[in-house]
N, C-alpha and C positions, 0 to 999 in steps of 0.2 A: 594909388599905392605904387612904391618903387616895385621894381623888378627884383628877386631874389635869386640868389645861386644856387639855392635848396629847391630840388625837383618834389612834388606831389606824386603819387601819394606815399612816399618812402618818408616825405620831411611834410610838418604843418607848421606853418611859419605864421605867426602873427606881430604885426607892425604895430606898436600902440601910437608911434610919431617919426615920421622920416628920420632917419638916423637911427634908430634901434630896432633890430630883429630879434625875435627868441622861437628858438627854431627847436622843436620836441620831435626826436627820431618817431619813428613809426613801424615798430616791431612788426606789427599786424594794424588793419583797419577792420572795426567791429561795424562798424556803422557808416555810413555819408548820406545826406541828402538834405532838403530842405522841406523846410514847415512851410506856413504863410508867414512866418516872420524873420526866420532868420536861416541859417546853413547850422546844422546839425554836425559834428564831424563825433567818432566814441573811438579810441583809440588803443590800441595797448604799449606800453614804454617800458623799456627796460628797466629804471628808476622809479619810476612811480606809480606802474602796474596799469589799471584800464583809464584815464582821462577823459574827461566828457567837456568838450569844447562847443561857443555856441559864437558863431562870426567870427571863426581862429582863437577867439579869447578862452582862456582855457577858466572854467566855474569848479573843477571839481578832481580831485583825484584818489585813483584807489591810496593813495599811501597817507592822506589826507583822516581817512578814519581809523589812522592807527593813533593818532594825537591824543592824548589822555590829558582832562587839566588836572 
C-alpha cells in the first residue's frame, strides 16, 4: 500500500488500487482494534454520521438507514 498524506487517526484512508484514495474525516473514533480476522475501525463523520469499516473498506453507514425504497 502507497504512502498517504492523510495522518490517522484524524483521516481513515482506504486504497481499493494504487492510484485512488478515499479518505473519510474522522470527527471522533468510536472504536479501533482488531478481531482474528480483520482491523475493526467505528467511526463518527460529519456527512454520514457513525461508519463502521472493516480493512479501511467502509460496510456501513449511519446515513445509510435513512434510505427508504
Amino acid at each position: 500500500m502507497a504512502e498517504a498524506c492523510f495522518a490517522e487517526p484524524e483521516y481513515l484512508v482506504y486504497q481499493p488500487y494504487v492510484g485512488l484514495h478515499v479518505v473519510y474525516h474522522a470527527r471522533r473514533i468510536l472504536y479501533r482494534g482488531r478481531s482474528r480476522y480483520q482491523k475493526i475501525d467505528i467511526i463518527e463523520n460529519e456527512a454520514y454520521g457513525i461508519m463502521l469499516f472493516l480493512n479501511n473498506n467502509l460496510q456501513h453507514a449511519e446515513l445509510d438507514g435513512e434510505i427508504l425504497l
